[in-house]
N, C-alpha and C positions, 0 to 999 in steps of 0.2 A: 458559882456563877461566873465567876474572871477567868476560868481553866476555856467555859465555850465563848467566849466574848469576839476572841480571834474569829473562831469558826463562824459566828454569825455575820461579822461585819463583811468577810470574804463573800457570803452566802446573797449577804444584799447587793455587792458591788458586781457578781456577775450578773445576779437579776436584774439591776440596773444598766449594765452595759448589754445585755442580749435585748433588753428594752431599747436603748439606744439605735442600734443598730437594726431594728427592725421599724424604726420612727423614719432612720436616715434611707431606707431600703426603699417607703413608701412614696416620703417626698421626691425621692428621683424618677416616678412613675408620673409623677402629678402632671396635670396641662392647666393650662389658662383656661376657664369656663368663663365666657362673655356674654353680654347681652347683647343680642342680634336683633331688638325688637324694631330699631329703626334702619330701614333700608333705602341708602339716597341713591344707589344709582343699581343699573345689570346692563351688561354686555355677554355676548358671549363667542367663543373661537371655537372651530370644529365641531365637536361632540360634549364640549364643555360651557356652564354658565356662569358667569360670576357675578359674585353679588357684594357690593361693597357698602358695608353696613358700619352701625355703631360700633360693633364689636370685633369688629374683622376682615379678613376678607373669605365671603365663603365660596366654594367650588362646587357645584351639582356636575357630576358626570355617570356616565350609567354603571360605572363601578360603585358609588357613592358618594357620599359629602364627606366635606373636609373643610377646617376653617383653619385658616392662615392667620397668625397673631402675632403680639412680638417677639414671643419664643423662639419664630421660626423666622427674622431677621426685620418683621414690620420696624419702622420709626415710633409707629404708634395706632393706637386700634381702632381710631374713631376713624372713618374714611368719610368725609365730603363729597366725591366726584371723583369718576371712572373712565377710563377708554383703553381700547384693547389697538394696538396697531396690526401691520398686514404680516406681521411675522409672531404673532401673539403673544406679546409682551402686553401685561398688563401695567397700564399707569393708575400709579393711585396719587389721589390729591388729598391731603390729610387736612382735618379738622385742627380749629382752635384749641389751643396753642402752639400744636407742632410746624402746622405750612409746610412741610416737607413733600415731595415729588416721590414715590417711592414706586421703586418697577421689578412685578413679579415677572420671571419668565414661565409661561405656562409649560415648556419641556422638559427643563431641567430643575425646577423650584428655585433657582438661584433668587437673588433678592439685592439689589442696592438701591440709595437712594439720594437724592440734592438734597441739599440742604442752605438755601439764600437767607436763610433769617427771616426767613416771612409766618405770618399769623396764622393764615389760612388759605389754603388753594381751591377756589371757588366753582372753576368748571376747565375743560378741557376740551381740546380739540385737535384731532393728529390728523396732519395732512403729509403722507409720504415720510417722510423719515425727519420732519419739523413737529413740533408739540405746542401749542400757544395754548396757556395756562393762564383763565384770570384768577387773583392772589390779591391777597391783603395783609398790607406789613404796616403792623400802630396805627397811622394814622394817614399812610399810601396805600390808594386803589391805582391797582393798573395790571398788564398782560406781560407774562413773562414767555418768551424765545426759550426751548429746547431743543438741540438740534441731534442727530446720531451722528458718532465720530464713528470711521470706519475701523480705525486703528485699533484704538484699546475694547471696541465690540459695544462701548455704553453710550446713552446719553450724555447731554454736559449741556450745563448752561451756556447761552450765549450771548441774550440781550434782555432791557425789561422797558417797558413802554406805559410810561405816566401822563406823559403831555394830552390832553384831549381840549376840544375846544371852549372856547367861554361861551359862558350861557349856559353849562350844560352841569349840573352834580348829579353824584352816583356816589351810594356809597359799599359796594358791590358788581361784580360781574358776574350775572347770574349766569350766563349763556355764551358761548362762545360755537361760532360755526364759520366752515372758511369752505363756499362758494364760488367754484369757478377762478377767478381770479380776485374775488374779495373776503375781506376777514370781516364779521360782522361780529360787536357785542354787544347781549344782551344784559342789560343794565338795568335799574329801578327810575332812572333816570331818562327812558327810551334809551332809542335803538341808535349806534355806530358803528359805519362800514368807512373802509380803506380798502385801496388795492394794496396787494401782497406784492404787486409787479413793478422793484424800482422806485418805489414809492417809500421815504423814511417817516414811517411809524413813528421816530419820537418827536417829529414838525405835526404841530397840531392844525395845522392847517390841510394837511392830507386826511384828516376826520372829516366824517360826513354826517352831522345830528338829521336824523329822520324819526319824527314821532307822530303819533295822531293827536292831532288837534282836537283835542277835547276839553284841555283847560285843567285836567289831572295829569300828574305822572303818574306815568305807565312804567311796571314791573315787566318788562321781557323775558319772559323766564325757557323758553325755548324757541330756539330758530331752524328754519325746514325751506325744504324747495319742491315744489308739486307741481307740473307740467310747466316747468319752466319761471313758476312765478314762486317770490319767495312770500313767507308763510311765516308768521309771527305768532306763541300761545301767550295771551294775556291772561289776567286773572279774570277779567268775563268774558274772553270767550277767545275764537282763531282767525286772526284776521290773513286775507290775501291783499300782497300788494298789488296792482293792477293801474301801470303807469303812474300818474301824478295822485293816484287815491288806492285808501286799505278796504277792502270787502269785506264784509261780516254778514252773509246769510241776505245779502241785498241790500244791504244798508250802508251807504258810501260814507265816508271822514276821510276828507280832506287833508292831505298828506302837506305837514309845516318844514321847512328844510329851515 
């Protein structure tokens, strides 16, 4: 029995290393399998749609789908809130606990991303080659400044805007929309407009609280403009603003500044 002992133990060790090496061959094949069951935002550029999910970011184009994870350069897989600007860079606002700004280019797949130490990037909104981002860092709500540099080709932070006026809690920015020459956020707390023009953002005296008078706060959870009048979705129902009062299907509230 000790004459084959040699012979066997060779016998196991290369069964064992051709196993090795076919375990190591498969894990370099593997991808990230996520769950995509929740989907908070879709935009989409050209021929392309994206959808920026619990799991990813997914891509429908008429070639096929494709989801984008952090194998492929994400910060992190949960997405929050989405926008695409006029040169089709996709901005992602990532979920609790990452807060990271992260931008796919839809041409080249490239991928980089901010990183302020914030919790959460709660909505977005690109105006021209600026990004106003509301975000929540511990125990600060406010709107963070993005701007493109021409130089190095990316984004970069620039400013972040806390001060809003008394009277008024929020503890989220659900909505952000920038109108002409104003920046409006949608809040749980009602609705805040500023001009964008000259006007310093962090003097909280250039906020404007406008809410309906009802005696609840009101969750803003999206802002719009429709022949000219701007447009609020509450959780019962869409209001128009309409001079000094909100419209909803004929039925006036009185507008509280």
């Amino acid at each position: 029995m000790t004459k084959f002992f040699p012979i066997v133990l060779i016998s196991l060790f290369m069964r064992f290393s051709e196993s090795t090496a076919q375990i190591n061959y498969r894990v370099d094949e593997w991808r990230v399998e996520t769950s995509k069951l929740i989907v908070r935002a879709m935009n989409s550029f050209g021929d392309e749609v994206f959808a920026g999910t619990s799991g990813g970011l997914v891509i429908y184009s008429p070639t096929g789908t494709k989801t984008i994870t952090v194998l492929d350069g994400l910060s992190s897989l949960d997405i929050s809130s989405m926008a695409v600007d006029e040169t089709g860079i996709v901005i992602l606002g990532m979920n609790s606990p990452t807060g990271n700004i992260d931008f796919y280019s839809s041409t080249d797949g490239s991928i980089y991303s901010i990183d302020e130490n914030l919790t959460k990037i709660t909505s977005i909104a690109v105006v021209g080659d600026s990004i106003y981002a509301g975000f929540i860092a511990l125990d600060q709500i406010g709107v963070l400044l993005v701007t493109f540099d021409g130089i190095s080709g990316r984004y970069q932070f620039r400013d972040s805007f806390l001060n809003f006026p008394e009277g008024i809690s929020f503890s989220e920015v659900g909505a952000i929309s920038v109108i002409q020459d104003s920046i409006y956020l949608g809040t749980d707390g009602g609705l805040l407009s500023a001009s964008i023009l000259g006007d310093n953002l962090k003097d909280p005296a250039n906020w404007v609280h406008l809410k309906l008078n009802t005696g609840e706060k009101e969750f803003v959870n999206a802002i719009g403009l429709t022949e000219g009048k701007l447009i609020v979705a509450l959780k019962r129902g869409v209001f128009r603003r309409d001079e000094a009062s909100w419209i909803q299907d004929g039925i006036y509230s009185p507008l509280s500044l």
